[in-house]
C-alpha positions as CSV (number, residue, x, y, z in Angstrom):
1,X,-12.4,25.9,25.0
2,X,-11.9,28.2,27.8
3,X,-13.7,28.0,30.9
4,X,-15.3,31.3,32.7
5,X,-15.8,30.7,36.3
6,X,-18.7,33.8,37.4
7,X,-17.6,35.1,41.1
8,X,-21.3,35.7,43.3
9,X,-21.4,38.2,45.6
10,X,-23.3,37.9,48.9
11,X,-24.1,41.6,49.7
12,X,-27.5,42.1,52.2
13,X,-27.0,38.9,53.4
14,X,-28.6,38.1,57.0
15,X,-26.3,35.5,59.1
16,X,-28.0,32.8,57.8
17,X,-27.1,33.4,54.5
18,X,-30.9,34.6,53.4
19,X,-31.6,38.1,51.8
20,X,-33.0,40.4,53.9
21,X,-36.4,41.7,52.0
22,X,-38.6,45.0,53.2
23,X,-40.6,45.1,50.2
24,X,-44.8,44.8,50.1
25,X,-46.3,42.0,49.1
26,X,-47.1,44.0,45.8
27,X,-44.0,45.4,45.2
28,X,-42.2,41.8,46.1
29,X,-45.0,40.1,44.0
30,X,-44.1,42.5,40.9
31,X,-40.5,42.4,41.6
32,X,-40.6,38.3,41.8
33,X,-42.3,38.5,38.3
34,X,-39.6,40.5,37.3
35,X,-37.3,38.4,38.0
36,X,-38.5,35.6,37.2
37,X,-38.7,36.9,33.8
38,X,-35.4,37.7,33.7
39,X,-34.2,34.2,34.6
40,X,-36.5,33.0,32.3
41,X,-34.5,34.6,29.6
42,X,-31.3,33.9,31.2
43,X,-31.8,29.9,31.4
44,X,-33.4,30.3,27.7
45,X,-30.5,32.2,26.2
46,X,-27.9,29.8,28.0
47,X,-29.7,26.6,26.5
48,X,-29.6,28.4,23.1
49,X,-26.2,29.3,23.7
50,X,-25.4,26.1,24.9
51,X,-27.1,24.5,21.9
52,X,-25.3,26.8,19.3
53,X,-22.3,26.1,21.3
54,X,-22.6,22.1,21.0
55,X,-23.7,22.5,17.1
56,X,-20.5,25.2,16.2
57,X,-18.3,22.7,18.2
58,X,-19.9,19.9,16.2
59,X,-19.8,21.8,12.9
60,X,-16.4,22.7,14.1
61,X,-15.2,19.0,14.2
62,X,-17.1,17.7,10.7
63,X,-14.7,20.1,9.3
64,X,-11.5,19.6,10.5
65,X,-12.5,15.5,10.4
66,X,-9.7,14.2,8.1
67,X,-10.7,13.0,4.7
68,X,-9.2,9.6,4.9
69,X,-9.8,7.3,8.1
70,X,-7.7,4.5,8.7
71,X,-9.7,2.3,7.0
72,X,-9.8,0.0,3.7
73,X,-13.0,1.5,2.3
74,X,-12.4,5.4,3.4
75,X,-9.0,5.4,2.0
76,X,-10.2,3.6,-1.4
77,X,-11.7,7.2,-1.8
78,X,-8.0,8.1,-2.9
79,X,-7.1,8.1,-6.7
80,X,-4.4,6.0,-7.0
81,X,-2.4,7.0,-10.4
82,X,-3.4,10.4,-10.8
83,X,-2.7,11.9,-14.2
84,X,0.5,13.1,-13.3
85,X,2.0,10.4,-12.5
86,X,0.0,8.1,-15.2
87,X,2.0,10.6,-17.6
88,X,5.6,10.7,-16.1
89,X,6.6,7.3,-17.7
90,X,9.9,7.2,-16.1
91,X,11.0,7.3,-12.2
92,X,15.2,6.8,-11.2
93,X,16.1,6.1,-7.7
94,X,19.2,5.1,-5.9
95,X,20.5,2.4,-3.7
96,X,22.7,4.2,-1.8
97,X,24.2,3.5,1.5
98,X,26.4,2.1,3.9
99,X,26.2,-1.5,2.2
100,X,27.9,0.9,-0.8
101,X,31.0,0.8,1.6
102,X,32.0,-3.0,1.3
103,X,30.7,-2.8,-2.6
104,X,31.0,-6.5,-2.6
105,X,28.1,-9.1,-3.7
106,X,25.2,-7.0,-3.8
107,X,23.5,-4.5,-0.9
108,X,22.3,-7.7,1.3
109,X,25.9,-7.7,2.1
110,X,24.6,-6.4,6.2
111,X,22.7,-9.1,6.5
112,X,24.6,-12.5,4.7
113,X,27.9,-11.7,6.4
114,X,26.6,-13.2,9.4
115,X,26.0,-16.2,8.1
116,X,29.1,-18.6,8.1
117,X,27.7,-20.3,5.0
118,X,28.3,-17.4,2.7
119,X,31.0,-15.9,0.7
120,X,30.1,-12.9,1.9
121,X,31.0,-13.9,5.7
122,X,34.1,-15.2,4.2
123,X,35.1,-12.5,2.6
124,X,34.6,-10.0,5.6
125,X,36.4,-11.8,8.3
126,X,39.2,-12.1,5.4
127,X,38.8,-8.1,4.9
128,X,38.0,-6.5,8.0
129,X,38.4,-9.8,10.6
130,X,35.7,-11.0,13.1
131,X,32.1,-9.9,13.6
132,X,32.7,-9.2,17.2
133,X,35.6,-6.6,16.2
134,X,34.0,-5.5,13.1
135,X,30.6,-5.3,13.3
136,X,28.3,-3.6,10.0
137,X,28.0,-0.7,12.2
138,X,31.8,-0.2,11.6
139,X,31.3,0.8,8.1
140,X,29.3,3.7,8.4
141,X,32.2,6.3,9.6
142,X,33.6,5.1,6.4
143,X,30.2,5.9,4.6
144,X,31.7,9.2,3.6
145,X,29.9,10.2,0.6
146,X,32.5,13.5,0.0
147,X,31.8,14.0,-3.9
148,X,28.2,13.4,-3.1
149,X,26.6,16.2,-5.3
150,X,22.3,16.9,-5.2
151,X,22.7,19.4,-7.5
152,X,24.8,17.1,-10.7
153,X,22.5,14.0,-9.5
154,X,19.2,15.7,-10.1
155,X,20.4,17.5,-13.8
156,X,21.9,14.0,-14.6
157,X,18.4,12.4,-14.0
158,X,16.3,15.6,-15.8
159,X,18.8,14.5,-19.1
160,X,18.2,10.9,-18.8
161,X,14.2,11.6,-19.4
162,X,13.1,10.9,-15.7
163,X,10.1,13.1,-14.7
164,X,10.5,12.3,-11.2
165,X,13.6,11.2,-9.2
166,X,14.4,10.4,-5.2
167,X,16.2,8.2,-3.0
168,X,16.1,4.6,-1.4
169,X,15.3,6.6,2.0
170,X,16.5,3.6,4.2
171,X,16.9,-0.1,2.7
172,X,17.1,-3.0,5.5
173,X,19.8,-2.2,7.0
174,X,18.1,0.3,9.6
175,X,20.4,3.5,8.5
176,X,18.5,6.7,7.6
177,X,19.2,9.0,5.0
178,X,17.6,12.2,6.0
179,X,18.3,14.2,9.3
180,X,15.9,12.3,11.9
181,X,15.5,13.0,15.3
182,X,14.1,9.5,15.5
183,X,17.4,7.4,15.0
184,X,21.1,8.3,15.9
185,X,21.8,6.5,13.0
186,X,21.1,8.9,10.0
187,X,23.2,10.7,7.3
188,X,23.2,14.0,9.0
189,X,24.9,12.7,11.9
190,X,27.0,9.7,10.5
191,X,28.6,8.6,7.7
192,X,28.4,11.5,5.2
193,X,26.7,14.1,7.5
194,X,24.5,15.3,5.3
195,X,20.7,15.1,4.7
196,X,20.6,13.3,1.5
197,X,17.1,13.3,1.0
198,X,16.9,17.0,1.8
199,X,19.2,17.8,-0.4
200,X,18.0,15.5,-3.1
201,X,14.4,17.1,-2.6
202,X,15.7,20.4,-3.4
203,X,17.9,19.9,-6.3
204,X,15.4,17.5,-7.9
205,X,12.3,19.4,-7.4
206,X,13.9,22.8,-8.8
207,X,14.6,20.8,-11.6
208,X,10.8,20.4,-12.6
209,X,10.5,16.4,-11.2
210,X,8.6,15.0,-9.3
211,X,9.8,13.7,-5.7
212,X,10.2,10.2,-4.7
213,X,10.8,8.3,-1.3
214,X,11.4,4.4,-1.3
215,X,11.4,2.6,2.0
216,X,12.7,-0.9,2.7
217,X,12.8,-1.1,6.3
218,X,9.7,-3.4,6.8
219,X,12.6,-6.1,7.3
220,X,14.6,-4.1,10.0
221,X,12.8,-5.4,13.1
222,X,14.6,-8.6,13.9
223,X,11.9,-11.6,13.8
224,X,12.3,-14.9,14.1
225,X,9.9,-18.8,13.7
226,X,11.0,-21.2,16.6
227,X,13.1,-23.4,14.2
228,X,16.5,-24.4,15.3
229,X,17.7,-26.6,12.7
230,X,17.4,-24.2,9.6
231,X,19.2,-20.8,10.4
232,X,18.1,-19.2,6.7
233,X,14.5,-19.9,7.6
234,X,15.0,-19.0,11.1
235,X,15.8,-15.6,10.5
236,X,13.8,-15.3,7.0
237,X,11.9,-12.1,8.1
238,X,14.5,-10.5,9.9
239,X,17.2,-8.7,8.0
240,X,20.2,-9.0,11.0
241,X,20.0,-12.2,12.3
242,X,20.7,-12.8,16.2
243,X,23.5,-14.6,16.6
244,X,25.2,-14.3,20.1
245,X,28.2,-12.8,20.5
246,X,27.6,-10.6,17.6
247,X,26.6,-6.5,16.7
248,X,23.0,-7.9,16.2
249,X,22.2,-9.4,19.4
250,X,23.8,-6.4,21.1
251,X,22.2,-4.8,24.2
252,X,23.6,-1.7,23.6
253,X,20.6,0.9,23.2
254,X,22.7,2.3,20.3
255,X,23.3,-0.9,18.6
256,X,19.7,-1.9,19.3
257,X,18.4,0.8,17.4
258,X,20.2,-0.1,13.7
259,X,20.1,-3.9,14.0
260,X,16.4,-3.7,14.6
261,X,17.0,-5.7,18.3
262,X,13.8,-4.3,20.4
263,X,9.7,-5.0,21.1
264,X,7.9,-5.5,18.1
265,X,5.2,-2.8,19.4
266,X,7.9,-0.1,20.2
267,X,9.3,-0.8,16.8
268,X,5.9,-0.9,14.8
269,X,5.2,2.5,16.6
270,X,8.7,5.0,16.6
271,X,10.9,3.6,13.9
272,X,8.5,2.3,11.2
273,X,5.7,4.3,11.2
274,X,7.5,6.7,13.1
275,X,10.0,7.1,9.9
276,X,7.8,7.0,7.3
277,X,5.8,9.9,9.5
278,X,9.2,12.0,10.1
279,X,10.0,12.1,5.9
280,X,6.2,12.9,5.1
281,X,6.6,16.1,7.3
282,X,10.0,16.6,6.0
283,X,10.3,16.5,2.6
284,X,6.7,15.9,1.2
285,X,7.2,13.2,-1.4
286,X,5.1,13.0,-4.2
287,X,5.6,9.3,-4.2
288,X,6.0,7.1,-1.5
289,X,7.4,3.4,-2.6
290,X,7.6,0.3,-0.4
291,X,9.5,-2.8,-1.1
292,X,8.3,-6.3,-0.3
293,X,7.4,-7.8,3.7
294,X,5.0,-5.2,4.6
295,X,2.9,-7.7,5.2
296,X,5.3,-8.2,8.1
297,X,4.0,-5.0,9.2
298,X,0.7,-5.0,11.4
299,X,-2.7,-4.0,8.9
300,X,-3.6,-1.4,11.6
301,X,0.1,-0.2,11.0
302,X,-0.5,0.2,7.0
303,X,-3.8,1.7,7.2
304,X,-2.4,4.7,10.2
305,X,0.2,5.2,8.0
306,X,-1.8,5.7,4.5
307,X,-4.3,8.2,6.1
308,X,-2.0,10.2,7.5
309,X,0.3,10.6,4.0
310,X,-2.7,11.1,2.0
311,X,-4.3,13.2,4.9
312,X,-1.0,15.5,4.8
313,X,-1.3,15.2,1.0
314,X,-5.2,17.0,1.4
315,X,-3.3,19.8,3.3
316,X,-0.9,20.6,0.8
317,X,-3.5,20.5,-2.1
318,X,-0.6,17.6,-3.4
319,X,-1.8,14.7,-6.0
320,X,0.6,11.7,-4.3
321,X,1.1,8.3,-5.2
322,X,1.2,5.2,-2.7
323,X,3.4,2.0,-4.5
324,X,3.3,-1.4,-3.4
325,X,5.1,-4.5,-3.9
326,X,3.2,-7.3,-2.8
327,X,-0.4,-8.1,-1.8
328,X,-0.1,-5.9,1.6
329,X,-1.8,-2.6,0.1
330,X,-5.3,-2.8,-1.9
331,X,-4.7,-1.9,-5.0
332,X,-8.2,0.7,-4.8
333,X,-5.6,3.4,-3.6
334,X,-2.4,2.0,-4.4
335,X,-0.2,1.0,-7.7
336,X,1.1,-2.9,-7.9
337,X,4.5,-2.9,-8.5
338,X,6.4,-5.8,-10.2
339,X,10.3,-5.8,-9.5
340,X,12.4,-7.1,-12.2
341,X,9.5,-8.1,-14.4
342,X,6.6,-7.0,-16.3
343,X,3.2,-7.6,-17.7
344,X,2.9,-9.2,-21.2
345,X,-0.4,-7.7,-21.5
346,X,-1.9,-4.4,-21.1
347,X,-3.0,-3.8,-17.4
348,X,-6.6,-2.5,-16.8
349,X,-5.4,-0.2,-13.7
350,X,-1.6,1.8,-13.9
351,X,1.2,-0.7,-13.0
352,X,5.2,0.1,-12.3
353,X,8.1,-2.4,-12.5
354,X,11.5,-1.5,-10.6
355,X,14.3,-2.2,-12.5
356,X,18.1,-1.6,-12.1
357,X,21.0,-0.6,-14.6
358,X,22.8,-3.0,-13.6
359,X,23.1,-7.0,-14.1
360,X,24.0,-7.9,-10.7
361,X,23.4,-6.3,-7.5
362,X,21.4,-3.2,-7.2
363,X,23.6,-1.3,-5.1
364,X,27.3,-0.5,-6.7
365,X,30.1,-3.5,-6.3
366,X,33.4,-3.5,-7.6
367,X,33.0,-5.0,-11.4
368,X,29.8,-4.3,-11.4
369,X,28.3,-5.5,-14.9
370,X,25.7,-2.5,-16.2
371,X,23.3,-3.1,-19.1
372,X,23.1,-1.5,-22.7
373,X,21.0,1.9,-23.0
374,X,19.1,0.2,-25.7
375,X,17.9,-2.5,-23.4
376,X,17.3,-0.5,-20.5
377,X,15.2,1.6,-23.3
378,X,13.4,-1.4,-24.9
379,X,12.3,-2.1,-21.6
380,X,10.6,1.1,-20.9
381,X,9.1,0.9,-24.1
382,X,7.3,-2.4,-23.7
383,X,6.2,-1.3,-20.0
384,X,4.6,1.5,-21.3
385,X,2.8,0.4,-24.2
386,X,0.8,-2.0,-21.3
387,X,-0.2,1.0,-19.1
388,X,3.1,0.8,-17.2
389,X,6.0,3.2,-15.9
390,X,10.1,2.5,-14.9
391,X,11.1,3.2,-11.8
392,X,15.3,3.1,-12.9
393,X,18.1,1.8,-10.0
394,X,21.5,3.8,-10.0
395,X,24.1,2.6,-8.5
396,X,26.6,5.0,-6.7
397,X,29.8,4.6,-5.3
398,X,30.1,5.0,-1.1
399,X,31.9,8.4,-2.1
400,X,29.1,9.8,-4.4
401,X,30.4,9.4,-7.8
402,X,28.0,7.7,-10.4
403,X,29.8,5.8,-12.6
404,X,30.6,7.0,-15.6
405,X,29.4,4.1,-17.3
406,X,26.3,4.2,-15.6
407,X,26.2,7.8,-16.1
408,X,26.8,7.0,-19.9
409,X,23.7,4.4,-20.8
410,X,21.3,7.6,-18.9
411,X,22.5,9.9,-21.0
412,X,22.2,7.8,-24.4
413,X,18.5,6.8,-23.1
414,X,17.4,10.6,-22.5
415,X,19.4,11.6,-25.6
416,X,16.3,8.8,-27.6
417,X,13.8,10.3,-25.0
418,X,14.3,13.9,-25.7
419,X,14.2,13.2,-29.8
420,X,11.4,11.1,-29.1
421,X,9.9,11.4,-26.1
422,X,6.8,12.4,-27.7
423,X,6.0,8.5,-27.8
424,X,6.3,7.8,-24.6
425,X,5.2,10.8,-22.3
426,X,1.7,11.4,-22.0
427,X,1.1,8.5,-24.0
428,X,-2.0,5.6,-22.8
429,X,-2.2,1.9,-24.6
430,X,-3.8,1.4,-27.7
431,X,-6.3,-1.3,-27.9
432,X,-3.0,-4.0,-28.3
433,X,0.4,-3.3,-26.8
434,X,1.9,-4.7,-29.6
435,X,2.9,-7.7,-31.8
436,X,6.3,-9.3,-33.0
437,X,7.7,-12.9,-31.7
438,X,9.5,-11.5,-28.5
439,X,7.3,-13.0,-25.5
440,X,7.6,-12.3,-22.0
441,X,7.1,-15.3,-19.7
442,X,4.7,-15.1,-17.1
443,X,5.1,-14.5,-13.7
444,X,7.0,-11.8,-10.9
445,X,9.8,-11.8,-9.5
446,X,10.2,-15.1,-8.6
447,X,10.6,-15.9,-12.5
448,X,13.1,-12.7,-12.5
449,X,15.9,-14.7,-14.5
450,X,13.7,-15.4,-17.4
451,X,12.8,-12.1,-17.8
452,X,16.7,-10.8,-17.9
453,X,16.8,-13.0,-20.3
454,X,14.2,-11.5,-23.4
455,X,15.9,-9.4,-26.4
456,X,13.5,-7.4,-28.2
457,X,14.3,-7.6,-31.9
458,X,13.4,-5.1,-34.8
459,X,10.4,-7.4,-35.6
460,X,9.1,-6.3,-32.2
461,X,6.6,-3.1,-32.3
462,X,5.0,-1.5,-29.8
463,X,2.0,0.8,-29.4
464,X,1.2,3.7,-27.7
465,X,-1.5,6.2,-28.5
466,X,-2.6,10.2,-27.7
467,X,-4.4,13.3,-29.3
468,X,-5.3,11.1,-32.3
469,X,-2.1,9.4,-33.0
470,X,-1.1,6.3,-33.1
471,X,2.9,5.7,-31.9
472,X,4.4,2.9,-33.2
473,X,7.8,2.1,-32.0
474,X,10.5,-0.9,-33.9
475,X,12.4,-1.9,-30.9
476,X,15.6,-1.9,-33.1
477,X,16.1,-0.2,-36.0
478,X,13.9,-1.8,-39.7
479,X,15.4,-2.9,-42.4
480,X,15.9,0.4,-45.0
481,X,13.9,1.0,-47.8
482,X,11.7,-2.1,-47.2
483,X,7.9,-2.7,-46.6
484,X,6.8,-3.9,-43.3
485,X,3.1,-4.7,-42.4
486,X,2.0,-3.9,-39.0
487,X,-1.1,-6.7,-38.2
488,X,-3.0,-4.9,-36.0
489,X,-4.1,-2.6,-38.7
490,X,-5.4,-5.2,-39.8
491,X,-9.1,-4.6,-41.5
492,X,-10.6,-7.7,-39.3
493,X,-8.8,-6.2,-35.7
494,X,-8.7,-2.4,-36.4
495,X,-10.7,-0.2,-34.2
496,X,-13.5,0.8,-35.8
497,X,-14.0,4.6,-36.8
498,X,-9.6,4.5,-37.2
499,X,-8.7,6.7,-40.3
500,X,-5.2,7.2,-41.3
501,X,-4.8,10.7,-42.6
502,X,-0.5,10.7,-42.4
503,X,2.7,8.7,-41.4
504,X,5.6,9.9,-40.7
505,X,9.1,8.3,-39.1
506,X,9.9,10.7,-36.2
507,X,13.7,11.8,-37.1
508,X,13.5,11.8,-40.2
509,X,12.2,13.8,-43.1
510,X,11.7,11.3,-45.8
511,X,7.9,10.6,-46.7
512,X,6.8,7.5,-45.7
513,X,4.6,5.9,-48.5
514,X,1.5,3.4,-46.6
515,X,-1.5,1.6,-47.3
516,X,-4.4,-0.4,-45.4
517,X,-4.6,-3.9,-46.7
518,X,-6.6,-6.9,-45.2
519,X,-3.3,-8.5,-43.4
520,X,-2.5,-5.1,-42.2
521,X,-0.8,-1.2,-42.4
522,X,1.8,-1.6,-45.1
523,X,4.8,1.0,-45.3
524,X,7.8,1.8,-46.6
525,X,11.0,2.4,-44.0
526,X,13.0,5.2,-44.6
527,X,15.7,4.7,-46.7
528,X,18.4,6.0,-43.7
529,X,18.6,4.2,-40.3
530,X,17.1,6.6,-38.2
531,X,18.3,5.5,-34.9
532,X,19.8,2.4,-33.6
533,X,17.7,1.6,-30.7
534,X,14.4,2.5,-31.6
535,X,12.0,3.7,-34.9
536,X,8.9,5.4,-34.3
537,X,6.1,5.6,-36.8
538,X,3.5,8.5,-36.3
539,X,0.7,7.7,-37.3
540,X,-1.7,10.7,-37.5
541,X,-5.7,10.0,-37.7
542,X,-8.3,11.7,-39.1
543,X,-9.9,13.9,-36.2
């Protein structure tokens, strides 16, 4: 508001500063009324003034309040699976960094080679020789990333089925990939010297997807308990432990800055928030993802940073989505994410599971071991019959190449998708997910192992329903020609008001002959396989 500063003049002054008046008392007595008048008016207009003043500033500042306060309640107001992204089914992101350099165990390698215990210390002073002449900083000039390719990355995603694609902006190990002004220690400037997710945002936005960001770095700040005589529990929340006389414990401000070595309020303030902050104003994701130990991160911390994303959303008229691992976001504005495991029931509220292609580490190794496209497939299939989507791991080389046999299982699983998709996009559960012996155990990602363990079979079915149809999906392909009942038609759990009016095996043209009995819908399979991985029945109802 600008200030203007009204000069007074002192003209007919007397020495003492007093007017000098030569008026009769008549005239002075009409001229005082006159003026009296006039301030009158003056001092009455100015308190208006002032008044409309206060309210227009006050109006003025209801209105350019921000819709979300950093608090629990206000930012509850969000929706946290908007249809979009209820819709989109399938996600793919990338682990992708410098811990792609050693490509050996998995991309914890930064942190475990410090710890003399491990094969993974053993095998770097064997490689590259001691931590104190090769420290994990080493690895990033070698980070080249020189057949890195946005542009094939973001069609190979669109063919694979994904409707929205991004990458792991920065895992543990404190290295950016984006241009930041924030860290020396970024992709533009280092390793590859390019802005990844830049690039990534354009190529896989102009490819009709939607944008996601993943950020890992809760870990980076080095923390430690007071315990001496357990060095793994020591250093349990801190990614690089401090070990003296190695790149961690460093007191180069350099160093400092990737290993995560500086005040915990400093840290909380410019790299995590401050990150998370520099990539919202960036790139605009649609989506952005956090992996597990936020709760390491201070609440006040996790509530500034989802009013300002969701604030910045408001601006640009975007619908985003805010993903969380563990209980460190409420799930009023969030979506629960379950890595490496799913539900085996439908969830009442939107749900996503991170899985990887691979059997082993998420980020690429030599030998790494990659799974089939059909059970990559089956698992996207049971997560969305219970109200879930995939968010998919690739794993690329340090020099930007996708494997080819990586590359391979996304294109068989989008081939399935794009013949079929119609069962799984758009799609919300039925009143049962499904039925067949195939169980899922119970549990997160603690219970990860027994999950990587379950083989769907082509006695497993799943449902999925939209615009009156019914989806049901063999995971596998059914024996030909025979007659399989699906129980929940059944007469005593069916809906009620559920007419069949038509069935039909997607793929196929062959008429598929049905009827309702009391155990269930009975119908004929087509006499041809239709597809190896998975059969879908459409069942049509009458409107």
């Amino acid at each position: 508001m600008s200030i203007i500063n009204n000069k007074l003049t002192n003209k007919n002054k007397s020495s003492n500063g007093i007017k000098t008046i030569n008026k009769s008392p008549q005239q002075l007595g009409k001229k005082m009324k006159s003026r009296i008048k006039i301030l009158t008016s003056i001092l009455l207009c100015g308190a208006v003034s002032s008044c409309t003043t206060a309210l227009n500033q006050q109006t003025s500042t209801l209105n350019t309040a921000p819709d979300y306060q950093e608090d629990w309640n206000s930012l509850s107001n969000h929706q946290a699976a908007p249809k979009w992204y209820q819709d989109a089914k399938l996600g793919i992101y990338l682990h992708w960094g410098v811990y792609s350099v050693p490509a050996y165990a998995s991309e914890w390698y930064p942190r475990w080679m410090h710890f003399k215990h491990r094969k993974e210390y053993k095998h770097h002073i064997a490689t590259y020789g001691e931590l104190n002449e090769f420290g994990y900083h080493d690895f990033v000039p070698m980070f080249k990333g020189e057949h890195f390719d946005a542009v094939a990355w973001a069609e190979l995603f669109k063919r694979a089925g994904a409707k929205f694609a991004g990458p792991v902006s920065e895992h543990h190990d404190g290295f950016a990939m984006w241009d930041s002004e924030l860290t020396p220690w970024n992709a533009k400037d280092k390793g590859p010297k390019v802005d990844v997710t830049g690039e990534l945002k354009q190529a896989i936005t102009s490819q009709g997807l939607k944008f996601i960001t993943t950020f890992h770095h809760s870990r980076n700040l080095q923390r430690y308990n007071k315990s001496e005589n357990a060095p793994g529990e020591r250093f349990s929340s801190s990614h690089f432990p401090y070990f003296k006389g190695t790149p961690p414990a460093s007191t180069d401000p350099e160093l400092a800055m990737l290993y995560g070595n500086m005040p915990e309020d400093e840290w909380n303030e410019k790299i995590w928030f401050g990150k998370l902050k520099e990539v919202i104003d960036k790139y605009q994701p649609d989506i952005v993802w956090f992996d597990s130990w936020l709760n390491q991160v201070p609440e006040s911390y996790r509530k500034k940073f989802s009013a300002y994303y969701l604030n910045e959303a408001k601006k640009l008229n975007k619908e985003v989505v805010i993903i969380r691992k563990q209980n460190d976001l409420p799930l009023s504005f969030s979506v629960d994410d379950l890595e490496k495991s799913r539900k085996n029931h439908i969830g009442q509220q939107p749900w996503m599971t991170d899985e990887t292609i691979s059997k082993g580490s998420w980020s690429y190794t030599e030998n790494l071991r990659v799974k089939s496209a059909q059970d990559v497939l089956h698992v996207l299939i049971d997560v969305v019959s219970k109200n879930g989507t995939m968010l998919l791991n690739v794993s690329p080389k340090a020099n930007g190449i996708i494997p080819e046999n990586q590359q391979a299982v996304l294109l068989k699983m989008g081939s399935w998708l794009e013949k079929y998709g119609e069962a799984i996009y758009a799609t919300r559960p039925w009143y049962t997910f499904g039925e067949g012996p195939t169980k899922e155990p119970e549990g997160h990602f603690k219970n990860h192992r027994e999950f990587a363990k379950v083989k769907y079979t082509n006695q497993d079915i799943r449902y999925t329903t939209k615009q009156g149809v019914i989806y049901a999906t063999v995971l596998g392909t059914p024996t030909a020609n025979q007659k399989m009942t699906l129980s929940a038609f059944a007469k005593t759990k069916l809906p009620k008001n559920t007419q069949i009016s038509n069935i039909t095996a997607l793929g196929s043209n062959q008429t598929i002959s049905w009827q309702i009995t009391e155990t269930g819908l009975e119908l004929t399979t087509p006499s041809r396989q239709v597809d190896e991985m998975a059969t879908v029945f459409k069942i049509e109802l009458d409107s």
